[in-house]
N, C-alpha and C positions, 0 to 999 in steps of 0.2 A: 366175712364182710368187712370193708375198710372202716367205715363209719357208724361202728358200734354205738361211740357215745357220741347224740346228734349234738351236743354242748360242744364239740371241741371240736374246729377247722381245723383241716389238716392241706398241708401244701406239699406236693411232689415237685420237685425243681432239682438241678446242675446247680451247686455251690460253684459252679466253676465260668459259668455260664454271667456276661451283661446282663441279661434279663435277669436273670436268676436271683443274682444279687439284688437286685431294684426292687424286685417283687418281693423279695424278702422282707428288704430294708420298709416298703408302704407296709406292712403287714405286719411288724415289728413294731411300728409307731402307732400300730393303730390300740385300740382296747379291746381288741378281741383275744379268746383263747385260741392258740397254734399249736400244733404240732407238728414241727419240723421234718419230712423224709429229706435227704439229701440223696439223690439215686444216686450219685456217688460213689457212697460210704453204708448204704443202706440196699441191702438186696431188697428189688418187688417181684412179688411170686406172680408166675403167669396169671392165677387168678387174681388178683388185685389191678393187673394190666388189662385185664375182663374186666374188671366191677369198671377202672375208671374210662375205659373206650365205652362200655354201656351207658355209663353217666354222662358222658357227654352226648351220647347218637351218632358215636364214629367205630370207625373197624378200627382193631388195634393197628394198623397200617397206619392210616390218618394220622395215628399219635407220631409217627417218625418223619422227620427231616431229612427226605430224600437229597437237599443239596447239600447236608452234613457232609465237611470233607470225609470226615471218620465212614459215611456210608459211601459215600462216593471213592474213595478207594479201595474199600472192598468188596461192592456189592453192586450186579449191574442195576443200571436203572429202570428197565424194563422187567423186573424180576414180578413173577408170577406167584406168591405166596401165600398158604392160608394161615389161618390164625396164628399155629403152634409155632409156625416157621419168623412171623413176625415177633412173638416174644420173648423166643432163641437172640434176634436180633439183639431187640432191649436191653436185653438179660446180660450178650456178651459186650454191650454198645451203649451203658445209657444215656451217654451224651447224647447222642442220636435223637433224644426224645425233642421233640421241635420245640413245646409251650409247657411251663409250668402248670399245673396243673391244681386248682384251688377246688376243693371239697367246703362250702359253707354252707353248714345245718344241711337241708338237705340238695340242695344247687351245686353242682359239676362246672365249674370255667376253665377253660383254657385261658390261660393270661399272654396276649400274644403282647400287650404294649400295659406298661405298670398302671396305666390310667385309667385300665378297662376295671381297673379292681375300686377305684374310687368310689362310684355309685354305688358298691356296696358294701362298703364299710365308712363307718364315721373315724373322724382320723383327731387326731390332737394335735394340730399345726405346730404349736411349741415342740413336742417329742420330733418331728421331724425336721424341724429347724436346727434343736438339740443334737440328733444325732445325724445331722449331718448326711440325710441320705437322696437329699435334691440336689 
């Protein structure tokens, strides 16, 4: 299970990624505990891509960004897949993943735009003034 200890958010994101960074940077300034995946640099195990497609009330499909160049180059778009074949995806692809993905206490978001994460977190204006992530 991802969310062992309900104390501590955790965020799935692309270091690599505009949003990624953004979402980081509001979550960073805020006063909450984080822990960082970067899918990146951090393998997620098919089941952890289970717990968070469940957490949200999506098929691990949903989680992917079918207009990703990355998928759109290699994969057609009408592709008929089930679960195992989608986290094959992920797994060799995870830029691919469309929406960072935010775990708080026990709430599942998709962060499609850094502002959807505001109403639920309290922020310290100064820290993000300070670090400069507006």
């Amino acid at each position: 299970m991802i969310s062992t200890n309900k104390s501590t958010n955790k965020l799935f994101f692309n270091s690599q990624s505009s949003l990624g960074k953004q979402v980081l940077g509001y979550l960073q300034a805020s006063d909450h505990e984080l822990l960082t995946i970067d899918i990146l640099q951090t393998k997620v195990t098919g089941t952890q891509w289970k717990e968070l497609a469940d957490g949200l009330h999506k098929s691990i499909g949903e989680l992917v960004d079918k207009q990703h160049p990355t998928f759109t180059e290699n994969y057609d778009e009408d592709l008929d897949l089930d679960e195992n074949d989608w986290i094959k995806i992920l797994n060799k692809h995870p830029e691919v993943l469309a929406y960072p993905i935010l775990i708080f206490g026990e709430k599942y978001l998709q962060i499609k735009n850094p502002s959807d994460i505001v109403e639920q977190l309290s922020f310290d204006s100064k820290a993000i003034d300070e670090k400069k992530y507006l």
